[in-house]
N, C-alpha and C positions, 0 to 999 in steps of 0.2 A: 504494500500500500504506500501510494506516495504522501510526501510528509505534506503536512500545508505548507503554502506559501509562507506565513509569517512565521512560523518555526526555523526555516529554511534562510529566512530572514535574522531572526534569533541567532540563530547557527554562525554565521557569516559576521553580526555583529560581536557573539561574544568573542569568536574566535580573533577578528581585528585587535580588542580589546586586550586580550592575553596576549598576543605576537607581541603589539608595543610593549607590555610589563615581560617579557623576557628576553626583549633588546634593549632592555633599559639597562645601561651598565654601570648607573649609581644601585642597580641590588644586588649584593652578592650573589655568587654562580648556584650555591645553595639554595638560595630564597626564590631564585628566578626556577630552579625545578620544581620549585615543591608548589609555584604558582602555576607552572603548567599542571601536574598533577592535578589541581584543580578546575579544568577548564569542562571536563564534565559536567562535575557538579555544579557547576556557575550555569550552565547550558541547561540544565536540568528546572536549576529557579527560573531563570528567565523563561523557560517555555511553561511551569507551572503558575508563577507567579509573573503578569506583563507588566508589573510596575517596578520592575528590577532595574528598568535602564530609567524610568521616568523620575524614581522615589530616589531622591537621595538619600533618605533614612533607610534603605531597604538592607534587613540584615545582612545579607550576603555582600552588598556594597560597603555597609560599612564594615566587614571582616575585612575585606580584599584591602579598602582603605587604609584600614589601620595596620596591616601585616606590611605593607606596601610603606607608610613611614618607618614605622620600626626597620625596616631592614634597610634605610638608606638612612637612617640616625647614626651617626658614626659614634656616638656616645652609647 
């Protein structure tokens, strides 16, 4: 069965979204795996949950957020 469009959509954005945070080379090499590692499940909320790109309070945004400073805080 084909997926819907806007999944496919979903798909495409969250994947954008993780490529840039794993060519980002203020996060260590570490932190840049273990946010690909995540790109399922990020893929998973946004097609469960469509306010994942729109909500900025959306948990999963603000996990990624906040993993994503912690790892380029050199402190």
């Amino acid at each position: 069965q084909a997926a819907h469009p806007l999944d496919r959509l979903t798909g495409d954005l969250v994947a954008n979204v993780f490529d840039h945070l794993r060519e980002d080379r203020e996060l260590p090499e570490p932190v840049r795996e273990q946010i690909g590692r995540l790109t399922p499940a990020a893929f998973q909320a946004a097609v469960v949950d469509r306010s994942f790109f729109a909500n900025p309070e959306h948990p999963a945004r603000r996990f990624l957020g906040a993993v994503s400073r912690l790892a380029a805080d050199p402190d």
